[in-house]
N, C-alpha and C positions, 0 to 999 in steps of 0.2 A: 430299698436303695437309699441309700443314706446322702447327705450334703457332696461328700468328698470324692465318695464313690462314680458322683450323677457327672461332675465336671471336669475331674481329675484320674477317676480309674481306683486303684487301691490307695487307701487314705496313708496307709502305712506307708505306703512307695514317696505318695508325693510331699509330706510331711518329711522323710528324710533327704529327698533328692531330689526335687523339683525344682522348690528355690533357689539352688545354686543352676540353675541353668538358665538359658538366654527363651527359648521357646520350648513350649510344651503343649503336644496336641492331642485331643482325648475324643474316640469315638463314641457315642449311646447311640441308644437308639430315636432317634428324632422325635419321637411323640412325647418322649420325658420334659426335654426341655420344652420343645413348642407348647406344650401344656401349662408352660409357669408363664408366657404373657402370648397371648396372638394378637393375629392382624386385629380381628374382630375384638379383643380386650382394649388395644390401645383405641379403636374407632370408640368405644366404649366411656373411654373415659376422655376425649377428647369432644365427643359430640354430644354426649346424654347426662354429663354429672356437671358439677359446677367445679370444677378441677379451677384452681390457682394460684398466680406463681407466689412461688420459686418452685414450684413443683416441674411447672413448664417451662423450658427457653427456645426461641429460635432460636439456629443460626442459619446463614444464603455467606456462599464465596470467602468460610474462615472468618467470619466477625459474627459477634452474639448482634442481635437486633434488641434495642429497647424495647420494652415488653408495652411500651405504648401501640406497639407498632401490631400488637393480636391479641389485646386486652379490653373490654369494656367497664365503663363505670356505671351509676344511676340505680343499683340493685340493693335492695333493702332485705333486713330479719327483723321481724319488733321492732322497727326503726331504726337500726343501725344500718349504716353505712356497708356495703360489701365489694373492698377494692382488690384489685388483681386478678377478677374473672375473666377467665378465658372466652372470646371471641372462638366457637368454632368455625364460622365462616371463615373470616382472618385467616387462623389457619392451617384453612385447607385450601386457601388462594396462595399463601407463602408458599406454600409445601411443592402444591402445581406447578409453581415459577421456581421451584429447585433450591426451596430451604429444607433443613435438618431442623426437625421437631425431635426435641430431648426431654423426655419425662425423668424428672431428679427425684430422689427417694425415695424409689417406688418402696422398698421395706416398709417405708412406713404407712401407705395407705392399700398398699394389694396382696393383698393374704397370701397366694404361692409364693411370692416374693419374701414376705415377709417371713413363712418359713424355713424358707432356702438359708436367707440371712442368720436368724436366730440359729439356726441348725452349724451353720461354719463358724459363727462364733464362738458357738462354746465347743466345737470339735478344733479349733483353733485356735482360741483366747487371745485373738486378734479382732477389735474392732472390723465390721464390715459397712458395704452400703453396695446401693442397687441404683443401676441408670437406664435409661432404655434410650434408644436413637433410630427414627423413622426415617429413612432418606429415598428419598423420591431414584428412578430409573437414571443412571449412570454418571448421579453428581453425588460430591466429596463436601463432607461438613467443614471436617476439619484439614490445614494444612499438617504436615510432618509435626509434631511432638512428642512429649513422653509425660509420663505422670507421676508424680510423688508417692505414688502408691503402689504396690503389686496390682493387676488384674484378671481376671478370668474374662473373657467374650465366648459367647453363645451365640449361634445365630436363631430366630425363631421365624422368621420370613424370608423369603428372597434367597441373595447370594452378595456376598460384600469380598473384592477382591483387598486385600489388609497389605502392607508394604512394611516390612518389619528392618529395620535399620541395626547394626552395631552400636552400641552404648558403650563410649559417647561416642557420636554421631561422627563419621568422616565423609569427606566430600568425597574419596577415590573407591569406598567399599559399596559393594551391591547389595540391595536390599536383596531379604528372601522374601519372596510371595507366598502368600493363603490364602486359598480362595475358600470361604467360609460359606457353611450350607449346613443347615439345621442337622444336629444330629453329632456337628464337631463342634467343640470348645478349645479357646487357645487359651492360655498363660503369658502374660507378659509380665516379668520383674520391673521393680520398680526403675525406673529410667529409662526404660526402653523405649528409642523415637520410633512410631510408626504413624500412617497412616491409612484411610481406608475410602475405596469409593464401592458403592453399588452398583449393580451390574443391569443387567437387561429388564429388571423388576423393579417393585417397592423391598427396601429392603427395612429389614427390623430385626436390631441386634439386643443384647443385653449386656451389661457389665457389671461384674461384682468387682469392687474395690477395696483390698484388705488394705486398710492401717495401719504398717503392721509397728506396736510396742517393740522399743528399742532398749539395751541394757543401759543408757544414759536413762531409760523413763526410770530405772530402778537406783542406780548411782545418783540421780538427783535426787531421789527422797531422801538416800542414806545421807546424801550429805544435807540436805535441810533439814532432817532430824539431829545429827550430829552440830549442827550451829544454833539450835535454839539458844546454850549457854555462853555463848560468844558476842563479845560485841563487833558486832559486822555492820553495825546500820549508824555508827556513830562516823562523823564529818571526817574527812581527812583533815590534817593540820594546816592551819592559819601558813602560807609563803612555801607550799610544798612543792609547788614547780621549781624550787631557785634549792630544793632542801629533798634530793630525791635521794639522800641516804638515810632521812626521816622518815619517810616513805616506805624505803625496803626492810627498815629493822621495824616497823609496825606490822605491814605486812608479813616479816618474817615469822612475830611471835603471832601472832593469828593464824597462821597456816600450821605450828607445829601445834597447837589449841585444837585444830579442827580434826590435824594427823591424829591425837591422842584419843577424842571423841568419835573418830571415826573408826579406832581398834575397840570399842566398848557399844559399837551399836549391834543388835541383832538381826542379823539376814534373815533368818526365818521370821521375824515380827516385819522386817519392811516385807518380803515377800510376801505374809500375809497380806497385809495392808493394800499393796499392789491388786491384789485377788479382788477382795471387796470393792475396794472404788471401781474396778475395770464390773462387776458383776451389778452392783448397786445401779452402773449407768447405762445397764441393758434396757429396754423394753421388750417385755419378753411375752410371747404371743400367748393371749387368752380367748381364743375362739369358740365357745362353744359354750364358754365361763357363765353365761346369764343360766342357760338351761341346767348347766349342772349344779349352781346354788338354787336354784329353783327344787330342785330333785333332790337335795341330799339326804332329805330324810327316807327316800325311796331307795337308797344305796343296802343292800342285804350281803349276806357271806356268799350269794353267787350271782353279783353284778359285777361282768366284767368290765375292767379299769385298765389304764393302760400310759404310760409316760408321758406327757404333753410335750408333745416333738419340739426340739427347739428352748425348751426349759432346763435352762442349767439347776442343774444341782452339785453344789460342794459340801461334802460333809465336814464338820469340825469341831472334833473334842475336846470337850473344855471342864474337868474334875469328871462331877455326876453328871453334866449335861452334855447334849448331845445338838450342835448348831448346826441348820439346814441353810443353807446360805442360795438362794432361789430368782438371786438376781436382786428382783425390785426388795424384797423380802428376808426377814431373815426367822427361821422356824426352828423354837428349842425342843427336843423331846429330853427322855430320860434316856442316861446313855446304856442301860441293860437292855433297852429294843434295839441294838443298833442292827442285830444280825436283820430283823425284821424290814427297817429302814433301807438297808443295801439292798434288800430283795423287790422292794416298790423302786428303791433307783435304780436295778438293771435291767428289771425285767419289759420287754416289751409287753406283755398282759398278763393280767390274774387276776383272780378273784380274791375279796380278801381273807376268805377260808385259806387261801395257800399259804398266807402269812403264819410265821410260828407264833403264833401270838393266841391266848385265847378268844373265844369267836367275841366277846364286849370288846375286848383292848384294840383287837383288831378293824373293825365296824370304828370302833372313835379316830384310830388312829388314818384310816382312810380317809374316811367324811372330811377328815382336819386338811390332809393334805391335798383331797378333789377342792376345798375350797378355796384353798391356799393358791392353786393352780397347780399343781406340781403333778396331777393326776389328771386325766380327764375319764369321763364313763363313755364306754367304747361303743357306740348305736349303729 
């Protein structure tokens, strides 16, 4: 089951028709998601690792707490200094007295997490990120708001009753209620005011927050590309306030400058362009990556291999070569493999005898890309 499938149902459904709606609620089966953080994960990383912040934040009664307030100092590495350690004691005294502990980016330091993330990124090409919020038996973190982002909530503990408001918000419409229980995920579009309190338990929810790229991210390149040969950065005129028809004929011929430069730019090159920067500024999961440069030389025509979930790949041709575009990475082959290349990109497993390739070409071209990351071996 794939990113889209686990939160959303059919990825095809929700990529066409979800975003335009106000609420979206999606059944699994509880053990999927409770699987990607539990009670005993968050205890985990709260009491036994050296978690922090900004990873950590309180909040008690809708205010963040300064992080002096479940932080300690005095902790050394080789002599350095290590500040913003988290106080477990702290809290789990706050927590008791009815604060909201929020683990922030969890993508980046808990591997299901991190998965889940990579995996809607590139099945979405939308920036993501991951939050998590512990709230203690029948108090509320946060008052009513709404977020600059889309979200997905998950519950993975408890039962959190959610208070979902019209956007934008009116004083005379009724919210709809959800009462959230492991196993349902919601959708809120971006601007959506809600709120949420926990119910007769400790509750512990999860939030994916998509980002989502706008066609101004793409109309602002065209047009910063289109103004490099302009001068745009030169002073306005000497007494322009008293001289604003100097003003509008400068401006006038600088805009028909930029109209002409903006019919001569290529959308498919900014488009490109877009693809790479948004790929280039993934961090894209390498779990397993020690052991399998470790091994590569132990890789044969029947070691099974298999995608590395979560690792985009774009392909792009360019004369005789052939560009693997991998995220952090960028990998050229020759472009007469490419039928072979497509077949390591779709496939969930094989071995690389399956490849059309003969059994050397194939063995190199594998080894290349298990170490590249693009490939992991399947144990």
């Amino acid at each position: 089951m794939d990113a889209l499938d686990l939160l959303s149902g059919d990825a095809q459904t929700f990529v066409e028709k979800v975003w335009a709606s106000r609420v979206h609620l999606h059944h699994t089966d509880p053990a999927d998601l409770v699987g990607v953080l539990s009670l005993a994960d968050v205890d985990h990383l709260l009491t036994a690792t050296a978690i922090r912040t900004p990873a950590v934040r309180v909040a008690r009664d809708g205010a963040v707490l300064p992080a002096s307030a479940f932080t300690r100092g005095g902790s050394t590495i080789a002599g350095q200094p290590l500040t913003g350690l988290v106080d477990a004691r702290k809290v789990l005294d706050l927590f008791e007295g009815g604060a909201t502990v929020v683990l922030q980016g969890l993508h980046r330091y808990w591997p299901p997490l991190t998965r889940l993330v990579a995996e809607l990124e590139v099945a979405l090409g939308h920036p993501c990120q991951a939050n998590a919020y512990l709230t203690p038996p029948g108090s509320q973190g946060f008052a009513v708001h709404s977020d600059s982002h889309d979200v997905f909530v998950f519950q993975t503990h408890g039962s959190k009753l959610w208070e979902v408001h019209p956007a934008p918000l009116e004083e005379q419409a009724e919210p709809r209620e959800v009462l959230l229980e492991p196993g349902l995920s919601m959708y809120l579009p971006t601007g959506t005011p809600h709120a949420a309190r926990a119910q007769d338990t400790v509750s512990l929810h999860v939030t994916i927050g998509i980002n989502q790229l706008t066609w101004r991210t793409l109309v602002d390149r065209a047009v910063r590309e289109a103004g490099q040969g302009l001068d745009l950065d030169g002073h306005l005129p000497a007494a322009h306030l008293t001289r604003p028809d100097v003003v509008a004929g400068g401006l006038a011929e600088r805009l028909e400058g930029l109209a002409a430069a903006l019919r001569s730019v290529d959308a498919g090159e900014v488009a490109a362009a877009q693809v790479d920067d948004f790929l280039q500024q993934r961090v894209s999961p390498l779990g397993g990556g020690l052991l399998d440069r470790a091994g590569l030389d132990a890789i044969t025509g029947d070691t099974p291999l298999r995608r590395r979930p979560g690792r985009p790949c774009v392909l792009r041709p360019d004369g005789e070569q052939l560009h693997l575009l991998l995220g952090d990475r960028r990998v050229s082959v020759p472009i007469r493999i490419r039928a072979a290349v497509e077949q390591l990109r779709d496939a969930t497993e094989l071995v690389p005898d399956d490849l059309d390739l003969d059994p050397t070409s194939a063995l190199v071209l594998c080894r290349r890309l298990v170490r590249e990351g693009l490939l992991e071996v399947r144990r």
